[in-house]
C-alpha positions as CSV (number, residue, x, y, z in Angstrom):
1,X,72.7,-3.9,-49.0
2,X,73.9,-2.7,-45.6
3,X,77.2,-2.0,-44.3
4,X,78.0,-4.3,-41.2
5,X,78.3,-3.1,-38.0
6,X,79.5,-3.9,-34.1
7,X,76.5,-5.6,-32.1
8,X,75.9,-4.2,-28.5
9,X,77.2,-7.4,-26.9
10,X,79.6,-10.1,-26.2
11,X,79.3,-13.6,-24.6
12,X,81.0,-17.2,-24.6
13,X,79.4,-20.2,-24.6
14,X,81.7,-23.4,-24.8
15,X,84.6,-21.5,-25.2
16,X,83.4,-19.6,-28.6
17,X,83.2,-16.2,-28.1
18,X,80.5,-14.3,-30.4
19,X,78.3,-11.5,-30.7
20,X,74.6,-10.6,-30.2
21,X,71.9,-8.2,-30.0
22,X,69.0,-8.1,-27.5
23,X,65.8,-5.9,-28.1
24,X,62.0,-5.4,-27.5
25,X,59.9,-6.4,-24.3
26,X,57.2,-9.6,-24.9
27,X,57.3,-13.3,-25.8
28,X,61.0,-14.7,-26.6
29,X,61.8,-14.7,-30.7
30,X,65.2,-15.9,-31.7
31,X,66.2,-14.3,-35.4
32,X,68.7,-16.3,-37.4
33,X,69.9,-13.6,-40.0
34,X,70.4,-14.7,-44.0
35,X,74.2,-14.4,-45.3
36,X,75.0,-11.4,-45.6
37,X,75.1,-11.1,-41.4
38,X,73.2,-9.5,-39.1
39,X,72.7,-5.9,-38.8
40,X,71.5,-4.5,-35.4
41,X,69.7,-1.6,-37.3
42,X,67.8,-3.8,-39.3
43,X,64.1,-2.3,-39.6
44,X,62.5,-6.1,-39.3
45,X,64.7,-6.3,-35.9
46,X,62.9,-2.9,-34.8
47,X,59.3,-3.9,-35.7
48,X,59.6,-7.1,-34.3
49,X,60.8,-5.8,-31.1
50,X,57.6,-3.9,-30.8
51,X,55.9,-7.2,-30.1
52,X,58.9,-9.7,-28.8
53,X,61.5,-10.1,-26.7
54,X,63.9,-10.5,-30.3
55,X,67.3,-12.3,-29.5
56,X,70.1,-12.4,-32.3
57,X,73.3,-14.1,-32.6
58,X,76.1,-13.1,-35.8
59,X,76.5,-16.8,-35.8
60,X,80.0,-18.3,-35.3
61,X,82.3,-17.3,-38.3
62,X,80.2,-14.3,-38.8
63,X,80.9,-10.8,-37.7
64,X,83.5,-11.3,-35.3
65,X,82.0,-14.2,-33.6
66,X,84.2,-17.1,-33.1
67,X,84.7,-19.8,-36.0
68,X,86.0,-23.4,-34.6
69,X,87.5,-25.3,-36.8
70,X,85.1,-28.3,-36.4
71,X,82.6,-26.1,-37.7
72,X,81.9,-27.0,-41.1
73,X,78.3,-27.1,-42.5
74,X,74.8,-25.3,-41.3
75,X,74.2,-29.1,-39.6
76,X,77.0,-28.4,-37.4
77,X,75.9,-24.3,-36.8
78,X,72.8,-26.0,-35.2
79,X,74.1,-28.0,-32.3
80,X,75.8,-24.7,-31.3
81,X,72.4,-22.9,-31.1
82,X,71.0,-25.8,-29.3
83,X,73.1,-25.1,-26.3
84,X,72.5,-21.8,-26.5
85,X,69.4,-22.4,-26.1
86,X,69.5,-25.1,-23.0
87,X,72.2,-22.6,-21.6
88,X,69.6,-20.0,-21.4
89,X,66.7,-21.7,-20.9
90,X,64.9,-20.4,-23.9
91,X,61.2,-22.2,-24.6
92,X,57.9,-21.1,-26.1
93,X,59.9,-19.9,-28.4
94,X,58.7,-18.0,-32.2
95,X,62.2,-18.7,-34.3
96,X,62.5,-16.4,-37.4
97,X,65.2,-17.3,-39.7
98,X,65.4,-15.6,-43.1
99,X,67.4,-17.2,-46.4
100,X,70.3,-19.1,-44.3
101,X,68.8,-18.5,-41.0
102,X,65.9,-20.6,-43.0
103,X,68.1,-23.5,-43.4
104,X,69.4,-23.4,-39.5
105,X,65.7,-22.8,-38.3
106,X,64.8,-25.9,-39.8
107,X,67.9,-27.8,-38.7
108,X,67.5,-26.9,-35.2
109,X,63.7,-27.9,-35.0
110,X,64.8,-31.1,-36.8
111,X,66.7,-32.5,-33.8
112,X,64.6,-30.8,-30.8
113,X,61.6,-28.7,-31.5
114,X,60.5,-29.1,-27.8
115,X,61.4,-25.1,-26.9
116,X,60.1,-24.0,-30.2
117,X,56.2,-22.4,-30.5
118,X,56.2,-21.8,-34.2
119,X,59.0,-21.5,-37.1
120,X,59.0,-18.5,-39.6
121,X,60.9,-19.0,-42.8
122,X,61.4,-16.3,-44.6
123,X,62.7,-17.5,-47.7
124,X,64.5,-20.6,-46.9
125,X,67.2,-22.6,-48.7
126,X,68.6,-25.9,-47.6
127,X,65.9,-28.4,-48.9
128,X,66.7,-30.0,-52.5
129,X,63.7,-31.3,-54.6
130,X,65.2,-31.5,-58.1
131,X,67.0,-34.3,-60.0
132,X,70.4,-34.8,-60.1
133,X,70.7,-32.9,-63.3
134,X,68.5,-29.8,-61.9
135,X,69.1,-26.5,-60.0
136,X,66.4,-25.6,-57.0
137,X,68.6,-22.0,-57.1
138,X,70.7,-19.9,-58.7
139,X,74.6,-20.4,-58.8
140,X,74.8,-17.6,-56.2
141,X,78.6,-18.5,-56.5
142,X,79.1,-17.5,-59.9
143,X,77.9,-14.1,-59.7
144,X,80.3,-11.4,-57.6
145,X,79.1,-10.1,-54.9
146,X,78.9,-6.4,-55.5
147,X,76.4,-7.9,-57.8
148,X,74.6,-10.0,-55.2
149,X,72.1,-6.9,-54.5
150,X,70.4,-7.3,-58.0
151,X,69.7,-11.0,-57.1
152,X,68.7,-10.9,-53.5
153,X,66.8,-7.3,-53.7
154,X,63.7,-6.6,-56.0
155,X,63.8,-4.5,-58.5
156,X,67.3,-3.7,-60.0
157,X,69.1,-2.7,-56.6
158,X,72.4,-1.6,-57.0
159,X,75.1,-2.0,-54.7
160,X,78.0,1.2,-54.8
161,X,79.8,0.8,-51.7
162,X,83.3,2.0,-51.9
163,X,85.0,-0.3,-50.0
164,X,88.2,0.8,-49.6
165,X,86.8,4.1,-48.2
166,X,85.2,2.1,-45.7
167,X,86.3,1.6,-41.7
168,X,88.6,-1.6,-41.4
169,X,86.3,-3.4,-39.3
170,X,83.3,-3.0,-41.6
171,X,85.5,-4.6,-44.6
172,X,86.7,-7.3,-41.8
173,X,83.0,-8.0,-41.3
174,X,81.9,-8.2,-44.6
175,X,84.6,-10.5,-45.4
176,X,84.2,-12.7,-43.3
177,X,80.1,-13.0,-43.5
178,X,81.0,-14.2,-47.0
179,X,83.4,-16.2,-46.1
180,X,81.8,-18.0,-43.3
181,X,78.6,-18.8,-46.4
182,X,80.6,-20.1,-48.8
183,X,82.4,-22.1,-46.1
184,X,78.5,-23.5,-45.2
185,X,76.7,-23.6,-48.5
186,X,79.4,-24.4,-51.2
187,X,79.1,-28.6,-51.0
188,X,76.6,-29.3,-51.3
189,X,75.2,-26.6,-52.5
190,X,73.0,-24.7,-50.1
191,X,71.2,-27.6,-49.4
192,X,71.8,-30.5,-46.1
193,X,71.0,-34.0,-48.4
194,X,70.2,-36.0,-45.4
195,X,67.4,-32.9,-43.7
196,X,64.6,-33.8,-45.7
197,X,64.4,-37.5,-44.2
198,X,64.6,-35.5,-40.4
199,X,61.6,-33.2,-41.4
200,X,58.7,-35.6,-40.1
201,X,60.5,-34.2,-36.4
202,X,59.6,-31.0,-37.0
203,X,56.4,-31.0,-34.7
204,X,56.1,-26.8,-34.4
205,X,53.7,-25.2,-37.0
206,X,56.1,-23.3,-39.9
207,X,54.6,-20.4,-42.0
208,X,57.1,-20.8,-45.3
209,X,57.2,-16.6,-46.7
210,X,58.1,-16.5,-50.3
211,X,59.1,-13.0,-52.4
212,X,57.3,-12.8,-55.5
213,X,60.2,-11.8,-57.0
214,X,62.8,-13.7,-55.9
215,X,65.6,-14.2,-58.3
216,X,67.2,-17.2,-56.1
217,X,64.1,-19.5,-55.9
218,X,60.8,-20.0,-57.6
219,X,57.8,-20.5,-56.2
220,X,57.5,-24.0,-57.0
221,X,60.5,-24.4,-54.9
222,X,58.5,-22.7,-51.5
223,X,55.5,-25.0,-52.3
224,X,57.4,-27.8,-52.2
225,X,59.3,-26.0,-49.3
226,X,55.9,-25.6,-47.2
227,X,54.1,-29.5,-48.7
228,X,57.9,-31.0,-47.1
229,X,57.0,-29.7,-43.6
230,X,54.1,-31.3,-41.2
231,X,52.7,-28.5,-40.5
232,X,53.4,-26.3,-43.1
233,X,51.9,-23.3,-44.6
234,X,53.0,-20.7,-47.7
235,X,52.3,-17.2,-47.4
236,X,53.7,-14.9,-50.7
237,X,55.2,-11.6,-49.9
238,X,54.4,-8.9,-52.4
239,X,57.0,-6.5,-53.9
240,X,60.5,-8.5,-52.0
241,X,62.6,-10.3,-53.3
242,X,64.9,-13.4,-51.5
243,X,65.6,-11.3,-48.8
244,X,61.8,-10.3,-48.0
245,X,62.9,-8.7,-44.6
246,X,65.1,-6.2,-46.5
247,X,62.7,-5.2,-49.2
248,X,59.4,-5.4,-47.2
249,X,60.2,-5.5,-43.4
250,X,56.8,-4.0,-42.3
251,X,55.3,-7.3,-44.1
252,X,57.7,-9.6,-42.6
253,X,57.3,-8.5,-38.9
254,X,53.0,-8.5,-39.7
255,X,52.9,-12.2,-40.8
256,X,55.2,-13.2,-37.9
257,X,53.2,-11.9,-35.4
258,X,49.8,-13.3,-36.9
259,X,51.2,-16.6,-36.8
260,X,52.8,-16.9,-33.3
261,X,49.5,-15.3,-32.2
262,X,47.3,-17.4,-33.9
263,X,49.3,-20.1,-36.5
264,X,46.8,-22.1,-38.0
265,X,44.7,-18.8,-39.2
266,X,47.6,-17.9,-41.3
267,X,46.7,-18.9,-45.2
């Protein structure tokens, strides 16, 4: 999908060192990237930073941010953000999170939603609806990841990186992004069992994106996704796939700024 590189900066917070990317002049927007990391080339980074002020962290474990040991699940990942975001005095804020960065999005606005203008989630995971017995998602786990392109990307994508022809630090990266999401969505599975009682404290309006053909999730599973939330609202994305913001950036970065400009337009 892309090949991970070095973002332009460096900071500590609490003793955690990590990495991060700043970009764009406008109203704040904090981007929580999906699994496979964050790349500061990313084309929805640039079009959003026409319009925004966009802020993004490699989350700890990530890149070559830090990874404490006490971090353990996405619940966890979301007290660290909330001190970033006290630490920095971040408010009015339009939060973008896409697959993962879904799942954290929503986990931060569930425990303080007071700096936080409207949620974007770009084809979330970490909500269950099914039985016991039933899948809301693929096993992503089962399937390896050089052929994780052909079930995150529409179409039939392909993914022919040589990897052993590849830098040292760009393997290091890739290993670890993959590392760090198994760490935070292997039990339970890519879901947080005790968010969807905590969702009634998500006062911000969320627009819920869905790929029409995503491979990971149905549809069903973003309409319940979007009837979960308060103040919820499902927008499909044509021609993407689970990661949307790869396959159809230019879509992406339209529907985010309709809804922080005017939220309860968006249909």
């Amino acid at each position: 999908m892309y090949y991970p590189r070095a973002l332009p900066k460096r900071a500590r917070l609490n003793g955690l060192e990590f990495e991060y990317m700043e970009k764009g002049e406008g109203p704040p927007l904090l981007y929580l990237h999906a699994c496979e990391g964050l790349d500061p080339d990313e084309a929805l980074l640039e079009k959003l930073s026409r319009h925004f002020r966009v802020t993004a962290l490699a989350h700890p474990g990530f890149g070559l941010s830090d990874l404490p040991s006490s971090l353990r699940t996405v619940d966890d990942l979301s007290y660290f953000y909330l001190d970033y975001l006290d630490a920095n005095n971040l408010k009015d804020l339009t939060v973008v999170g896409s697959s993962l960065g879904g799942w954290l999005a929503l986990e931060i606005a569930s425990k303080d939603c007071s700096r936080i203008k409207s949620l974007v989630l770009d084809n979330p995971i970490g909500l269950r609806f099914g039985d016991r017995k039933a899948r809301d998602f693929v096993d992503i786990f089962q399937i390896p990841p050089p052929d994780w392109s052909k079930l995150f990307l529409a179409g039939e994508a392909n993914d022919d990186r040589d990897w052993e022809a590849e830098p040292e630090d760009v393997a290091l990266r890739a290993a670890r992004n993959r590392e760090c999401f198994t760490r935070l969505g292997w039990a339970p599975y890519l879901h947080n069992p005790q968010l969807t009682s905590r969702l009634h404290r998500v006062g911000a309006p969320a627009l819920v994106l869905w790929g029409d053909q995503d491979k990971v999730a149905t549809r069903g599973y973003a309409e319940s996704f979007a009837a979960a939330l308060p103040n919820g609202t499902l927008k499909v994305i044509p021609d993407a796939g689970h990661f949307a913001f790869h396959d159809q950036p230019a879509a992406i970065a339209e529907a985010v700024l309709a809804f922080a400009r005017q939220p309860e337009a968006v249909s």
